[in-house]
C-alpha positions, 0 to 999 in steps of 0.5 A: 462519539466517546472521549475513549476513542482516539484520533488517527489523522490520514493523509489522502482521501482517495487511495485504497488504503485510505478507503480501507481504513475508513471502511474498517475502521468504522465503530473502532477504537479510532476516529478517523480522519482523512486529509487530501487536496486542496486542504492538504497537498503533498506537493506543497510541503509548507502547508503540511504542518499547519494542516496536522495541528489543526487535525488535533491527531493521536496517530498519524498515519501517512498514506497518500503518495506519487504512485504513478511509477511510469511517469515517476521516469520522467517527473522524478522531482515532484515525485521526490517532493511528494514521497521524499520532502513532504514524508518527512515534514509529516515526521517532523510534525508528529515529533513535534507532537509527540505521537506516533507515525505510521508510514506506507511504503513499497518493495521498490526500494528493492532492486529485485535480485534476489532469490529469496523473500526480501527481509527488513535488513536486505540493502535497499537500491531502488532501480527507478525514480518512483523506488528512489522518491519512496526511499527519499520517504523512509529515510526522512521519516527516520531521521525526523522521528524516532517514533514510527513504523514504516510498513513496506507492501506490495502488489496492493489491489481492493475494491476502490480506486485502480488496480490490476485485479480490477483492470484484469476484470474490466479487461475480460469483459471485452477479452477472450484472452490476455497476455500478462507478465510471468517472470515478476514474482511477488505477493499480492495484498488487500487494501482492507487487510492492509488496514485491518493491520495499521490499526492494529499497530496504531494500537500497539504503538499508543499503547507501548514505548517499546523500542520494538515495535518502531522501525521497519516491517514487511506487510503483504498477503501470505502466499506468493504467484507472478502476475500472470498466476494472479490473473488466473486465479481472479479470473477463477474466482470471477468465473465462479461468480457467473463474472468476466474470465478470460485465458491468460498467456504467460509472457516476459517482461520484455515482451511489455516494455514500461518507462519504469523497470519493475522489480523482478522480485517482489516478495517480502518477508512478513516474518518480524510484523508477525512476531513483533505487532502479531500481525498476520495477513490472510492468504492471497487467494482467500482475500483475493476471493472475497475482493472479486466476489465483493465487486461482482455482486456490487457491479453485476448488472452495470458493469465494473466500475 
């Protein structure tokens, strides 16, 4: 290890992004570190400060959360605690600190009516408890530290951990056909092209005090479908692979009733990360190709993993 590399310290070890970032980030300009239970536990906010000091980090970045929205409904409080409370103590110690924070959150904050791409400056009003915890979060680190980024995604799907891409492929394996949402439009993003984004920014935020580029920005693949596309379009690129495919049905939201209404619009408008960071996510379909063809030549004579 060289002294010219610098430490970029994350919260959580197992969620996509976090996975990501330790794939893509290998050789890079940045040791990374990864911290999750039991030594740091979100839920347990006074630990936190404590837990990043002792990390020695240049960059934070802040990307373990309460994901799971459904049950978000009905334990709307630990949510809160683990979203809101403990994103904003990760703030705080990085003000302290003096470094910058990158800080993951989602289209949720959105309520989804509105007929175009949702834009930075777009009113937020979260329609659920999970939407709701993750605006507590963007707020909190705001108000902590003026030095940060908070990337808002959507739709994140890799080849770690649970996602739809994967369920879809798990699904076909038993399934000639699926019925899958088709009036919840938005666009579907890589963990790894998500990573490949963060540390670009991380860079950009090291290597510059510049006012611009803090803030919020949008980060999603280029290109938009509603699920069931999405559905198809894997199931296209599983088929070519000799993998599980299955006919998909378009159905309404109604027809699948969850605890936690989704948002009917979900896409965001990438256009300020591009101008400001020089950050622009691939295609869906193409990053959609490379995940299921990643999977199925690691899975195919054990199944999906």
């Amino acid at each position: 290890m060289t002294s010219t590399r610098k430490r970029m310290v994350v919260t959580g070890r197992q969620g996509q992004v976090v996975q990501s970032l330790l794939e893509r980030g290998q050789n890079g300009p940045f040791e990374i570190i990864t911290l999750g239970r039991p030594e740091l536990d979100l839920s347990r906010p006074d630990v936190i400060d404590a837990v990043l000091r002792a990390a020695e980090p240049d960059v934070i970045v802040s990307a373990a959360a309460y994901t799971a929205v459904d049950q978000a409904e009905t334990d709307e409080e630990a949510a809160t605690v683990v979203n809101g409370v403990a994103a904003g103590k990760i703030a705080e110690t990085a003000a302290a600190l003096g470094v910058p924070m990158i800080h993951l959150s989602t289209d949720y904050v959105f309520d989804g009516s509105k007929l175009a791409p949702y834009v930075e400056t777009d009113p937020v009003a979260p329609i659920g408890a999970y939407g709701r915890s993750k605006l507590a979060g963007e707020r909190a680190v705001a108000a902590a530290s003026s030095d940060h980024a908070i990337l808002r995604t959507a739709w994140v799907y890799s080849p770690f951990g649970k996602n739809f891409l994967k369920t879809m492929l798990k699904l076909a394996e038993s399934r000639d056909s699926l019925n899958v949402v088709n009036d919840q439009i938005g666009n579907p993003t890589s963990a790894l092209d998500i990573a490949d984004a963060v540390l670009q920014v991380a860079q950009n935020l090291l290597r510059s005090d510049a006012p611009d580029l803090r803030g919020i920005f949008h980060i999603t693949g280029t290109g938009e479908c509603n699920w069931a596309e999405f559905a198809t379009a894997i199931f296209a690129q599983s088929e070519a692979h000799g993998g599980p495919h299955a006919a998909v049905k378009g159905i309404l939201s109604a027809q699948y009733p969850t605890p936690a209404k989704r948002p009917a619009n979900s896409r965001l408008d990438c256009t300020l990360l591009n101008a400001r960071h020089g950050v622009r996510i691939p295609d869906w379909r193409d990053s959609t190709a490379q995940v299921v063809g990643r999977l199925l030549n690691h899975n195919h004579t054990d199944g999906q993993q």
